[in-house]
Legacy VTK file of the C-alpha trace (Angstrom):
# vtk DataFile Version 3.0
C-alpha trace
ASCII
DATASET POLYDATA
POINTS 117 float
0.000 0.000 0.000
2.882 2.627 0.734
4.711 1.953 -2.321
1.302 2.385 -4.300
0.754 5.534 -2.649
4.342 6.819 -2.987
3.714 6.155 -6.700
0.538 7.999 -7.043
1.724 10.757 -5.100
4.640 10.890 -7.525
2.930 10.667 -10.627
0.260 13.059 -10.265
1.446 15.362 -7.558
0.236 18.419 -8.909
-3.318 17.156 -9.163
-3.136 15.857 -4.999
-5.428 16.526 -2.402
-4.288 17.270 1.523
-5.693 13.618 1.787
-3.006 11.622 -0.437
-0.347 13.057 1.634
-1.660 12.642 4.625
-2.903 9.087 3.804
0.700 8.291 3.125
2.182 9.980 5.642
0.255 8.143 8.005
1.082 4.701 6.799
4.854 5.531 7.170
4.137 6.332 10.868
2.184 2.905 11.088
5.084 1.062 10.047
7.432 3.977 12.157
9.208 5.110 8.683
9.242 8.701 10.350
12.159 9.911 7.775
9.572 9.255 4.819
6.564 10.725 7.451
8.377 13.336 7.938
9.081 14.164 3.822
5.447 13.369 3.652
3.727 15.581 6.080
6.369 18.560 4.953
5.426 17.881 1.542
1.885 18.497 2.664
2.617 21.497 4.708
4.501 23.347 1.647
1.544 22.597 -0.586
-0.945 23.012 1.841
-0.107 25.438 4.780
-3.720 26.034 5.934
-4.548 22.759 5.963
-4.358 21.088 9.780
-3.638 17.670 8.631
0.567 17.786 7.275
1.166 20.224 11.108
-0.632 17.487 12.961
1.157 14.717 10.955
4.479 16.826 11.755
3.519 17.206 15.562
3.155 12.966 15.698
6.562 12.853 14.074
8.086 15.185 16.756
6.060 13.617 19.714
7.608 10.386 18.735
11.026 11.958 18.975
10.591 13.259 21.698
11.306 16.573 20.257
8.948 18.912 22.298
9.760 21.997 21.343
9.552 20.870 17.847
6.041 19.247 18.962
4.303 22.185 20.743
5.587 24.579 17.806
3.622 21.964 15.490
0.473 21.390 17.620
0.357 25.117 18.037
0.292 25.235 14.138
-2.542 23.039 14.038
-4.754 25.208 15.916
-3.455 28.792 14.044
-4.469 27.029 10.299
-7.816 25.794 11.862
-11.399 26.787 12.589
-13.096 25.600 15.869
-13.811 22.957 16.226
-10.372 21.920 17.305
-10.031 17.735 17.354
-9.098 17.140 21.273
-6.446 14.667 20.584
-4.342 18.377 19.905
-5.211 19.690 23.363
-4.147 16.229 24.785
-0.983 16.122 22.441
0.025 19.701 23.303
-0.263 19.255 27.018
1.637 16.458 27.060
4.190 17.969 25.201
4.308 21.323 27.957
4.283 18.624 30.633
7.331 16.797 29.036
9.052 20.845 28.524
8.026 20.945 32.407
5.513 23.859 31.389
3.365 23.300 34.042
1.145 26.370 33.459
1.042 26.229 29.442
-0.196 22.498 30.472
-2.912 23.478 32.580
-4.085 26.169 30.898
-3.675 23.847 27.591
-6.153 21.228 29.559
-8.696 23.307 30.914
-9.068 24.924 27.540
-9.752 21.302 26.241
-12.510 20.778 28.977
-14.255 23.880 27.697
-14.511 22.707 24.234
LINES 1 118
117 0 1 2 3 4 5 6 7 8 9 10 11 12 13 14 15 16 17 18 19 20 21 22 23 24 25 26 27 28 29 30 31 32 33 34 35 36 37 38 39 40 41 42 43 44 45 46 47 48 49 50 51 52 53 54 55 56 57 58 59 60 61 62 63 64 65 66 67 68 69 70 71 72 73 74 75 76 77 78 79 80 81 82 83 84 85 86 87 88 89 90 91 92 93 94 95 96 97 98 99 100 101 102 103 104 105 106 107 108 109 110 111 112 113 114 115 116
């Protein structure tokens, strides 16, 4: 399936929605191929900046690095290019990333800003 989508993705590029990359992108992370994710999801972002889905792909790929700097930067992205409502998996994500930076505030507020959505 990833080399099928790798070659559709090649071939008609130009003519892709936001869902073929993110599609692919998400089968590299399923098989944790977070190089090619990662190519994928920036791919996605460059074509598509306004679109949630290659910022939220990017977040995964820096949560699973443990990069959380690079992570909150990314979540935060997710909710600048969107319109409420906002998925709560990025609340939960983004907390979790402050509470890894030892942003204890950025967390809570991050949290209770979930619970009122």
């Amino acid at each position: 399936a990833i080399k099928e989508g790798q070659n559709c993705l090649d071939r008609f590029v130009e003519k892709a929605y936001p869902g073929w990359f993110a599609d692919l992108g998400h089968a590299y992370l399923a098989v944790e191929w977070f190089d090619a994710a990662e190519r994928t999801f920036s791919a996605m972002v460059q074509r598509y900046p306004d679109h949630s889905g290659g910022h939220a792909g990017l977040a995964q790929i820096a949560t699973k690095r443990a990069d959380w700097s690079g992570a909150i930067r990314r979540w935060r992205a997710c909710f600048d290019c969107a319109d409420p409502p906002f998925h709560p998996s990025w609340f939960a994500n983004l907390g979790q990333a402050y509470l890894a930076r030892d942003q204890f505030n950025n967390a809570e507020t991050t949290f209770n800003t979930m619970l009122e959505h």
